[in-house]
ZAMARGU-4260 file (C-alpha; in steps of 0.2 Angstrom, whole numbers, plus 5000, padded with zeros to 4 digits):
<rodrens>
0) 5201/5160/5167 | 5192/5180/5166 | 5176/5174/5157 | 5173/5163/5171 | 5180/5173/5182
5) 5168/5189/5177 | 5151/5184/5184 | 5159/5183/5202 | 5169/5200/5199 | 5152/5209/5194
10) 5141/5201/5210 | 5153/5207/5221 | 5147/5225/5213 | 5139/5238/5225 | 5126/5240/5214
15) 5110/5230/5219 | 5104/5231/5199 | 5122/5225/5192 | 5120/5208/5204 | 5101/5205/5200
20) 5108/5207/5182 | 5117/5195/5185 | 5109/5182/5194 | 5093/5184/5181 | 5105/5178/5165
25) 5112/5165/5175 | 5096/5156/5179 | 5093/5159/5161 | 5105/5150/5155 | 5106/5135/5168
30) 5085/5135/5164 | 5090/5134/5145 | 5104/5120/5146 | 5091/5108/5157 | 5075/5110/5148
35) 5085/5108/5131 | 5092/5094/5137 | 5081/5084/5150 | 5062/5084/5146 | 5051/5071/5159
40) 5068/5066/5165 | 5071/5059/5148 | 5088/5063/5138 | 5079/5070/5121 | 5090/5073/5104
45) 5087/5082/5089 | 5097/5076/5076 | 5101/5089/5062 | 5104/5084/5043 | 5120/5091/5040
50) 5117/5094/5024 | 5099/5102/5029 | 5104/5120/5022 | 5107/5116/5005 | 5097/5099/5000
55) 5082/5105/5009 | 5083/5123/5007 | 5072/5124/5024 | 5079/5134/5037 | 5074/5135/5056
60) 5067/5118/5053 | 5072/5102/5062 | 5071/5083/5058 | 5064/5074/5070 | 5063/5053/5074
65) 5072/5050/5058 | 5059/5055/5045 | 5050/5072/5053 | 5054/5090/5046 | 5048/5099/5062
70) 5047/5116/5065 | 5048/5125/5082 | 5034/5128/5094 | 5019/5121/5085 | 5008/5103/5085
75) 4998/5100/5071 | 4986/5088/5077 | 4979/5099/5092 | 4981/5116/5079 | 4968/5113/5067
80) 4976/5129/5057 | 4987/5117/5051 | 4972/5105/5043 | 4972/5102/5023 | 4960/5110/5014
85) 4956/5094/4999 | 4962/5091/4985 | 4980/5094/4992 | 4990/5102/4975 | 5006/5089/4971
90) 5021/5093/4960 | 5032/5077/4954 | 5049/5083/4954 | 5059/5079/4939 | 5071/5071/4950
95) 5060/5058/4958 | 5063/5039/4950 | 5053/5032/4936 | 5045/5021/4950 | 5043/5032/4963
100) 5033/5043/4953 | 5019/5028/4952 | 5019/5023/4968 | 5017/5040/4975 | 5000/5038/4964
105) 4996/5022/4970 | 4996/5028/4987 | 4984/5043/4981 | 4972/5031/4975 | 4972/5021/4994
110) 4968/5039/5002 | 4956/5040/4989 | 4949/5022/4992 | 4950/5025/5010 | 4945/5042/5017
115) 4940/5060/5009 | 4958/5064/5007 | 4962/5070/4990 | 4974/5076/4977 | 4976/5087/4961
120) 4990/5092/4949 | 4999/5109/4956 | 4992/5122/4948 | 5000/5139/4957 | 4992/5137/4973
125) 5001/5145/4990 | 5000/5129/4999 | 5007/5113/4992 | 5016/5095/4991 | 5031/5096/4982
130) 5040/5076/4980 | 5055/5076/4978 | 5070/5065/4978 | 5082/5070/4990 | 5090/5061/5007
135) 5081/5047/5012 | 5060/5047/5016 | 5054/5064/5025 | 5039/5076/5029 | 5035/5091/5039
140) 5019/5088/5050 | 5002/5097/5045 | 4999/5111/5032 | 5012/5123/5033 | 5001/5135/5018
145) 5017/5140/5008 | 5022/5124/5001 | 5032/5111/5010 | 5043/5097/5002 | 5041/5079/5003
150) 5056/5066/5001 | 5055/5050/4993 | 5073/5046/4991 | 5085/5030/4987 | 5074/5015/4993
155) 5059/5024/4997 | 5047/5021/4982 | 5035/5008/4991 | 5018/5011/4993 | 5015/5011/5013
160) 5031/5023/5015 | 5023/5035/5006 | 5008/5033/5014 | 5019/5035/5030 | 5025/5049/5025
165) 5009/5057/5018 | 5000/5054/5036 | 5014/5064/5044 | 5011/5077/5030 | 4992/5079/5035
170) 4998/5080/5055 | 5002/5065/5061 | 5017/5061/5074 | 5022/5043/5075 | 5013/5029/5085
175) 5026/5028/5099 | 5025/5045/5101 | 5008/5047/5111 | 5005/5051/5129 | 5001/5032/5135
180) 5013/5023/5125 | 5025/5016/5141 | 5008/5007/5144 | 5011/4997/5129 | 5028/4997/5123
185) 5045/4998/5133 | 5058/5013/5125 | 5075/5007/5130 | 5083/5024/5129 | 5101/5017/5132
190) 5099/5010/5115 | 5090/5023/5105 | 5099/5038/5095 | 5083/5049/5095 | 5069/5056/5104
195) 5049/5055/5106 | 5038/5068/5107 | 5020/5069/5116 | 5006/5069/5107 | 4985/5070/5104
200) 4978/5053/5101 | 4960/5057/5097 | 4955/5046/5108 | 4959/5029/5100 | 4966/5014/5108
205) 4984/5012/5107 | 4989/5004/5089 | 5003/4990/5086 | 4997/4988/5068 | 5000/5008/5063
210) 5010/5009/5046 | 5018/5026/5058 | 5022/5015/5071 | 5044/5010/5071 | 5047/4993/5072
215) 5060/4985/5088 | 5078/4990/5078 | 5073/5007/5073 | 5087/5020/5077 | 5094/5006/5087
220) 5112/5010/5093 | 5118/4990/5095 | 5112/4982/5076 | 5107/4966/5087 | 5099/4976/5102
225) 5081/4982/5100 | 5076/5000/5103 | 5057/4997/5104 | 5048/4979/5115 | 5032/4978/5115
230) 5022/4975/5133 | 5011/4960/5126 | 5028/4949/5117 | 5016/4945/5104 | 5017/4961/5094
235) 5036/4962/5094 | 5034/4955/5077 | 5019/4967/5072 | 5027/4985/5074 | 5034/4993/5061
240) 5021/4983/5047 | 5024/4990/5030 | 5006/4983/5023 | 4995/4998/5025 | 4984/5008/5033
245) 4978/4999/5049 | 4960/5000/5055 | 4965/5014/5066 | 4976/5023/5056 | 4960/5024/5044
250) 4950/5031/5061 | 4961/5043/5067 | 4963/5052/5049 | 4944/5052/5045 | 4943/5058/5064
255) 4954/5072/5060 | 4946/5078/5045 | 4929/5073/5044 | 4926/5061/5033 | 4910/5052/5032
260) 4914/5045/5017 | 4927/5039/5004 | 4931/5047/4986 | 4932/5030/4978 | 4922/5017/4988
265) 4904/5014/4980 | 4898/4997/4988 | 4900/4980/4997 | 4892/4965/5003 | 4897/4952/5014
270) 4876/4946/5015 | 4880/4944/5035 | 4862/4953/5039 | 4844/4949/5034 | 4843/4965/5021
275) 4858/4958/5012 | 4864/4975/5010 | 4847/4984/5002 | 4851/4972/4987 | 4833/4967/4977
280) 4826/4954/4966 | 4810/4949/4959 | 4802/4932/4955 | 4796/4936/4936 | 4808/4918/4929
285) 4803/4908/4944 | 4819/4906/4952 | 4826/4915/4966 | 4843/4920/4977 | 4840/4909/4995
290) 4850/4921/5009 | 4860/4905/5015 | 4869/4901/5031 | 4885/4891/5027 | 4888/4873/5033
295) 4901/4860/5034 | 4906/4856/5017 | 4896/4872/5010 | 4903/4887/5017 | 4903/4903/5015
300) 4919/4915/5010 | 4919/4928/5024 | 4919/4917/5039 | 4927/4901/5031 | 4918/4890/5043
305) 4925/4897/5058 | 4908/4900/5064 | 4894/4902/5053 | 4890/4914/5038 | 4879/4919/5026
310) 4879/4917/5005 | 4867/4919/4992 | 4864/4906/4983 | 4854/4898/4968 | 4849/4881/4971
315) 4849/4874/4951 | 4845/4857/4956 | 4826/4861/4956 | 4816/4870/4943 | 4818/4870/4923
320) 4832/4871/4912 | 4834/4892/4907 | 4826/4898/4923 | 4835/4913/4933 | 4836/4924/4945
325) 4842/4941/4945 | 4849/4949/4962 | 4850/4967/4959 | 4861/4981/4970 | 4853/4997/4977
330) 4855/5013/4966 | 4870/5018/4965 | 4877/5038/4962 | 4894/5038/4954 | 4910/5053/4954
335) 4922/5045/4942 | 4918/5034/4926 | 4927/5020/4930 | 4922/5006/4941 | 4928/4988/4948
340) 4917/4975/4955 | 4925/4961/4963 | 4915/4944/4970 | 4918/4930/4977 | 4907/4914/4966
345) 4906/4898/4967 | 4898/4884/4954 | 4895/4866/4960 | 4878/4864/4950 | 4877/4859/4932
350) 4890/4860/4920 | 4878/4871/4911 | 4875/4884/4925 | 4881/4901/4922 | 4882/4917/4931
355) 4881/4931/4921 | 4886/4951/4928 | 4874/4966/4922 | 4874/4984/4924 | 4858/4996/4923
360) 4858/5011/4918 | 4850/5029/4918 | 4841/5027/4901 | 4840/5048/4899 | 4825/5050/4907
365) 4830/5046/4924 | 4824/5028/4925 | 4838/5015/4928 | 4831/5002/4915 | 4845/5002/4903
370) 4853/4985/4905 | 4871/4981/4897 | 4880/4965/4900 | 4897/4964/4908 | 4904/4944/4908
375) 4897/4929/4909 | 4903/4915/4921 | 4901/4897/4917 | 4906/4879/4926 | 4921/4874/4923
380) 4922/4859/4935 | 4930/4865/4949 | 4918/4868/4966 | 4930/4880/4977 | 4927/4900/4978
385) 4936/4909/4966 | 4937/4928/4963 | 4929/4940/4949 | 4937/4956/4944 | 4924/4965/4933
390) 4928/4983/4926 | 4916/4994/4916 | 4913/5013/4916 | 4896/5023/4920 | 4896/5040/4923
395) 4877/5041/4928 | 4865/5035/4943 | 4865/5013/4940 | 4864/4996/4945 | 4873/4981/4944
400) 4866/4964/4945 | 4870/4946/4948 | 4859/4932/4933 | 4861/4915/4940 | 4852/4904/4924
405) 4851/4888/4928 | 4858/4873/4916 | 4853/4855/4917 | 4845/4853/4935 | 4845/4834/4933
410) 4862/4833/4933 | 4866/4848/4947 | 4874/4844/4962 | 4872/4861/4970 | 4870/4877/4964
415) 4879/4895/4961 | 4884/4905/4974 | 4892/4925/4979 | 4898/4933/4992 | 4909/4948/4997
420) 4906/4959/4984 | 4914/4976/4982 | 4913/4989/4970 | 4926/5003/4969 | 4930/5018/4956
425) 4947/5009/4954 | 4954/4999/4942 | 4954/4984/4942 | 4969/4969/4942 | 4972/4964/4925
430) 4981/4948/4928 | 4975/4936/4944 | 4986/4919/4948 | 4974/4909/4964 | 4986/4894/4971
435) 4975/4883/4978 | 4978/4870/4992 | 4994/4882/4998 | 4996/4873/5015 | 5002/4855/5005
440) 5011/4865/4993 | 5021/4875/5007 | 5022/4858/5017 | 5028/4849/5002 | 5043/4859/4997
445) 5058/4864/5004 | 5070/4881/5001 | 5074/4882/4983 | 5058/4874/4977 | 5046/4886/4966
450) 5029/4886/4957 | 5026/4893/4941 | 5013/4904/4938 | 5002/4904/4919 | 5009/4915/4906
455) 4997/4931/4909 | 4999/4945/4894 | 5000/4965/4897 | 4989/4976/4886 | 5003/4980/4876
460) 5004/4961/4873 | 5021/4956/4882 | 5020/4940/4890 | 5026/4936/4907 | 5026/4924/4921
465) 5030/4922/4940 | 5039/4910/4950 | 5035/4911/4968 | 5049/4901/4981 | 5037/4894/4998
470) 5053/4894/5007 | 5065/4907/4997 | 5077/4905/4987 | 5091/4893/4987 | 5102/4907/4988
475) 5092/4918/4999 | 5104/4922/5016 | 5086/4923/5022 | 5074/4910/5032 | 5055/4911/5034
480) 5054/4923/5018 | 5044/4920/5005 | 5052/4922/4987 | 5047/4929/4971 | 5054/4934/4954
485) 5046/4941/4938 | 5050/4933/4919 | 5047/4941/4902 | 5041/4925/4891 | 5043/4923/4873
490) 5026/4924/4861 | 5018/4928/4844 | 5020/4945/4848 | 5036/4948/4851 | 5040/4952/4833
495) 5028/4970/4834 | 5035/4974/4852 | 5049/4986/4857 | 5064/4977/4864 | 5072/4978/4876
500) 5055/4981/4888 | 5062/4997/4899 | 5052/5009/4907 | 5036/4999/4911 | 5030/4997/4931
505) 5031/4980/4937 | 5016/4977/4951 | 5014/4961/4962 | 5002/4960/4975 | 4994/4948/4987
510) 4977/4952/4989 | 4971/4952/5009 | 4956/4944/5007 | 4945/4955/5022 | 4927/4956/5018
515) 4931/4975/5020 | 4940/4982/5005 | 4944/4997/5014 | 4952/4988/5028 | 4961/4975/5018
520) 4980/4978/5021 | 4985/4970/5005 | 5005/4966/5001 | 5010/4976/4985 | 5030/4979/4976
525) 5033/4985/4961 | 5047/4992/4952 | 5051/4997/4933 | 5062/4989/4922 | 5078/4999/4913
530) 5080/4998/4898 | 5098/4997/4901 | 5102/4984/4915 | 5111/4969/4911 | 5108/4951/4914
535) 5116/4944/4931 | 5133/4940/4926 | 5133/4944/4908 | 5142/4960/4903 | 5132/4956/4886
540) 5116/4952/4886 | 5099/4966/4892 | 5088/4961/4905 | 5076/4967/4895 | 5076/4961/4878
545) 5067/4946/4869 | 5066/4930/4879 | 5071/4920/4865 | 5090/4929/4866 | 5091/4929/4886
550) 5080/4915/4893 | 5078/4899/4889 | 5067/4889/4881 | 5053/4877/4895 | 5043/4864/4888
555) 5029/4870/4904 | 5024/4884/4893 | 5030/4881/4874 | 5040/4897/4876 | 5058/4903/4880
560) 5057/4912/4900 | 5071/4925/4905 | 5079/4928/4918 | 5071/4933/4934 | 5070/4950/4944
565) 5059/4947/4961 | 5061/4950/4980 | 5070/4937/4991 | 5059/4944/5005 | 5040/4946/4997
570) 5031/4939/5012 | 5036/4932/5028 | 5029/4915/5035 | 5022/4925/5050 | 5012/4937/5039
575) 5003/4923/5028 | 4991/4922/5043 | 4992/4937/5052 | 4981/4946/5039 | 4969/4935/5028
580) 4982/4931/5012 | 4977/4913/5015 | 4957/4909/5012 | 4949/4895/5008 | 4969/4887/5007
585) 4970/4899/4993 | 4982/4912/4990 | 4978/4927/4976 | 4991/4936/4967 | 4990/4951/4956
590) 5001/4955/4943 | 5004/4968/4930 | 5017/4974/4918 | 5011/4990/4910 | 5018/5006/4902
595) 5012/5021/4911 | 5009/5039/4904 | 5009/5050/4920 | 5013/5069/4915 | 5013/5079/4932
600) 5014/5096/4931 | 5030/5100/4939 | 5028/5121/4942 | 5035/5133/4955 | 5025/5148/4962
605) 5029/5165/4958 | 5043/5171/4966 | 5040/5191/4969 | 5041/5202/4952 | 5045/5184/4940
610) 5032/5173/4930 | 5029/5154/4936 | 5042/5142/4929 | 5030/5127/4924 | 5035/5111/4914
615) 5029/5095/4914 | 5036/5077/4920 | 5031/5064/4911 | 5035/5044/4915 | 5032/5036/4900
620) 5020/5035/4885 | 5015/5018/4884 | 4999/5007/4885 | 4985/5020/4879 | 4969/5015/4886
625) 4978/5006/4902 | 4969/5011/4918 | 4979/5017/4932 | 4989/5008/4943 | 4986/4992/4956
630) 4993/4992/4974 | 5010/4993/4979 | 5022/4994/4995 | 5036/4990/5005 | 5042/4978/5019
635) 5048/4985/5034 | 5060/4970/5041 | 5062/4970/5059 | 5082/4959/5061 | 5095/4969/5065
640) 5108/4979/5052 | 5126/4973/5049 | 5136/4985/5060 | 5144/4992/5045 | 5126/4998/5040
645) 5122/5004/5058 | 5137/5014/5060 | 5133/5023/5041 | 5116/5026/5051 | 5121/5033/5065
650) 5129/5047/5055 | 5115/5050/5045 | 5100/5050/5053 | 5089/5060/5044 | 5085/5042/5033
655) 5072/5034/5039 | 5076/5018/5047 | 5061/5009/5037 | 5073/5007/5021 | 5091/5006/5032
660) 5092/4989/5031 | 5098/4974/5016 | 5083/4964/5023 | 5069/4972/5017 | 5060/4970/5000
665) 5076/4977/4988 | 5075/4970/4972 | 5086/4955/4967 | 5090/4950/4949 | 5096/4931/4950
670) 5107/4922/4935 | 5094/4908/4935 | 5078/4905/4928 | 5063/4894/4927
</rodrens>
């Protein structure tokens, strides 16, 4: 053949410059086929999105493990140029999903909660997030100060992708990536589609709990073959958690930027030390808060007993009828109005014994003396901790404070106590099911069997229930999976609400109950009823409308329940007590229903010579008044794809594996209800 015949005709040239010519551009090339292909001795493959050009409208850029937008010749976590300047600008596409648009906020909040990270509307800066609904769940890495896109696509609107996706948008490679990583983990690169790249890991140990870290079958070629083991077998089941942040996600990101604080994070208490966290009291009523080390049969919440812990407590067995004791916070110096204070409280004194929540305020002068009552506590028989969730709003320089008023100290048996208080500019849960004594309920019932949750009431006034399964579903193909659905039920109401219920943002979370708020790596789903969708296996009947036309009627709450929608995956066996859901023997859910209004500017920048285009995307206008939204995320399930699946994936790799597979938590409607 002449073209391979050439190179030979032109060394054999007299000409000394012609054959160093020539020798030059083939080194080049055989050094340019090699190092493309071979990097460590390591077959490396960069997978374009074929339909990159036009979906993506970013040329010269690459997708990278599955979910990366990379560009060439750059690392943002060792080029600080690439750093965010806070609050980051954010558009909401218009062609994002009702859904996704919340949770993308609901992952603003946990940056907010847990770091310095911020975020504001778009309002025609250079540099910007732009989320969009395109393939599958991607992000370039760092700051790329001319606006970059972010992709929350089909199966992707969960809480802890976004926050995946968010942390590689502030310049952050995945966990696997790093430098020391074949100390920890085994890559079996006969059975993985893509390549790693090496990376800065400012200088934190290496982290099986990251939420950017792929679990064992991601971009596996072989659906029953894992791509990813760990070196310690135990973790195998940890990689690739879809919870949250872990502890060293959170360290590496405040690392990065700096952050000595968070935006939302005001105060917490867990009374471990002496100074019980700068918290004063005085003895003007003659009673007083004893800083109490737990004992067997008394206590305390943070360490359960497993070694012991310290409480406050109010003994109101002694003294006089009316006497308290107040247990005030250090000042505190608000940046947002509204606040949540959650506690941990028990009463096993006199049915008369009541704990009563106060706030202090600024009085104008700058003396915090003005005192405003939030709730009041009282005995209601039952001796186990329970939760509080208090919200109120301050805007200036207060206090909060914890009245424990004695009852009848002739018939108290104990007293009142708190512990692992927090206080957040959050909103608080609306709605909070605690299912005591879980361990003989999960012992006790088999797959199929449920519990009922009370009927809880959104502030709009629609009633609802939930209906958790211990062991799944009966018809849940899945074992060792928790199940849960979600039931409209019939009430006075339902004569002044709109029918059917669409366009309103389901939220069930289990609360990790970790002392630490910012470390807590609760479970949160959520999706939003349309106003369209049929009942399972009738062509006739809403999903959505009154109860009383698709449910039926139960005698357990005097009110027809519809049909459920849930996940037959909410939380697996394993995770129960990997993180601390189980407390006490108690498990916390948190449930809301609520209408959102969430208008995002949804604005282009100047293009040269032309105005901005600029209009505004708007969820829904529902539930005036309703705070914000609670916590939600996605299950990253770690059992290998059907290989029908698999092979769909294997020409498309540009989707993240997180949401490739039937297994994780994709929302079921089932045809039966309580």
């Amino acid at each position: 053949m002449l073209w391979c015949r050439f190179p030979l005709v032109l060394l054999t040239e007299q000409k000394p410059w012609c054959r160093v010519g020539v020798l030059f551009g083939l080194f080049f090339l055989f050094s340019f086929f090699f190092f493309s292909s071979h990097v460590c001795g390591r077959n490396i493959s960069y997978f374009y999105n074929k339909r990159s050009e036009d979906e993506l409208s970013m040329q010269g850029l690459k997708l990278f493990e599955g979910d990366i937008i990379l560009p060439l010749e750059r690392n943002a976590l060792r080029n600080s140029s690439y750093r965010w300047k806070f609050p980051i600008p954010y558009i909401l596409a218009d062609s994002l999903d009702l859904n996704a648009k919340g949770v993308i906020l609901q992952a603003f909040e946990m940056f907010r909660l847990k770091s310095c990270v911020d975020f504001k509307p778009y309002e025609g800066e250079p540099t910007y997030l732009k989320f969009e609904k395109l393939d599958g769940c991607w992000s370039s890495v760092g700051d790329l100060q001319s606006g970059q896109t972010v992709s929350i696509g089909e199966r992707c609107d969960y809480k802890a992708i976004v926050e995946h996706e968010l942390l590689h948008a502030l310049g952050f490679y995945h966990e696997q990536s790093r430098t020391d990583r074949d100390d920890y983990v085994q890559i079996w690169w006969d059975e993985i589609i893509e390549g790693m790249i090496f990376l800065d890991d400012l200088n934190t140990p290496y982290d099986y709990e990251s939420v950017l870290h792929y679990g064992p079958y991601s971009f596996n070629i072989n659906s029953n073959v894992p791509s990813i083991t760990t070196k310690i077998p135990e973790f195998n089941e940890i990689i690739g958690q879809r919870l949250d942040f872990s502890r060293i996600d959170l360290l590496k990101l405040n690392r990065m930027y700096n952050c000595t604080s968070s935006l939302t994070f005001l105060d917490q208490c867990s009374f471990e030390y002496i100074n019980i966290c700068g918290m004063v009291q005085s003895r003007q009523d003659g009673a007083r808060w004893d800083h109490t080390l737990g004992k067997p049969g008394d206590e305390d919440h943070t360490l359960v007993g497993s070694c012991a812990g310290y409480f406050m407590h109010l003994d109101t067995k002694s003294g006089h009828a009316g006497q308290s004791a107040l247990l005030e916070s250090r000042i505190l110096y608000p940046r947002k109005k509204e606040k949540c204070l959650q506690f941990f409280y028990r009463l096993n004194g006199s049915p008369q014994d009541k704990l009563v929540i106060w706030v202090k305020k600024d009085d104008g002068t700058g003396n915090v003396r003005r005192m405003e009552k939030l709730h009041t506590i009282t005995a209601d028989g039952e001796h186990h901790w329970k939760l509080a969730s208090i919200p109120f709003s301050v805007q200036h320089k207060f206090r909060y404070g914890f009245q424990g008023i004695r009852g009848d100290p002739a018939k108290s048996a104990g007293g009142i106590a708190i512990d692992d208080t927090s206080l957040t500019e959050t909103n608080c849960p609306t709605n909070v099911w605690h299912i005591r004594n879980f361990t003989s309920l999960f012992n006790s019932t088999s797959k199929g069997d449920y519990v009922t949750s009370p009927v809880f009431y959104s502030s709009e006034g629609y009633a609802f229930a939930l209906q958790l399964y211990p062991h799944g579903r009966s018809s849940s193909p899945y074992t060792n999976y928790m199940g849960i659905t979600f039931h409209l039920c019939s009430s006075p109401n339902d004569g002044l609400l709109e029918w059917p219920a669409g366009h309103r943002q389901v939220v069930l979370s289990v609360l990790d109950q970790d002392p630490d708020v910012i470390h807590r790596m609760s479970l949160s789903l959520s999706f939003t009823t349309d106003p369209n969708q049929l009942v399972y296996g009738k062509n006739d009947t809403l999903q959505w409308d009154k109860p009383s036309i698709t449910g039926n009627f139960s005698s357990s709450c005097n009110c027809y329940i519809s049909p459920g929608v849930g996940w037959n995956t909410f939380l697996t066996h394993r995770e129960l007590h990997w993180k601390k859901f189980l407390k006490n023997d108690g498990l916390f859910i948190f449930a809301d229903f609520e209408g959102r209004t969430m208008c995002s500017r949804s604005a282009l920048p100047k293009a040269a010579g032309k105005g901005t285009r600029e209009k505004k995307s708007c969820l829904v206008q529902r539930a005036a008044g309703q705070a914000g939204i609670p916590l939600s995320r996605p299950k990253q399930r770690d059992r290998a794809c059907p290989s029908s699946v698999t092979a769909t994936f294997q020409m498309a790799v540009f989707i993240l594996p997180h949401v490739r597979c039937p297994k994780m938590n994709f929302l079921d409607s089932f045809e039966g209800v309580i």
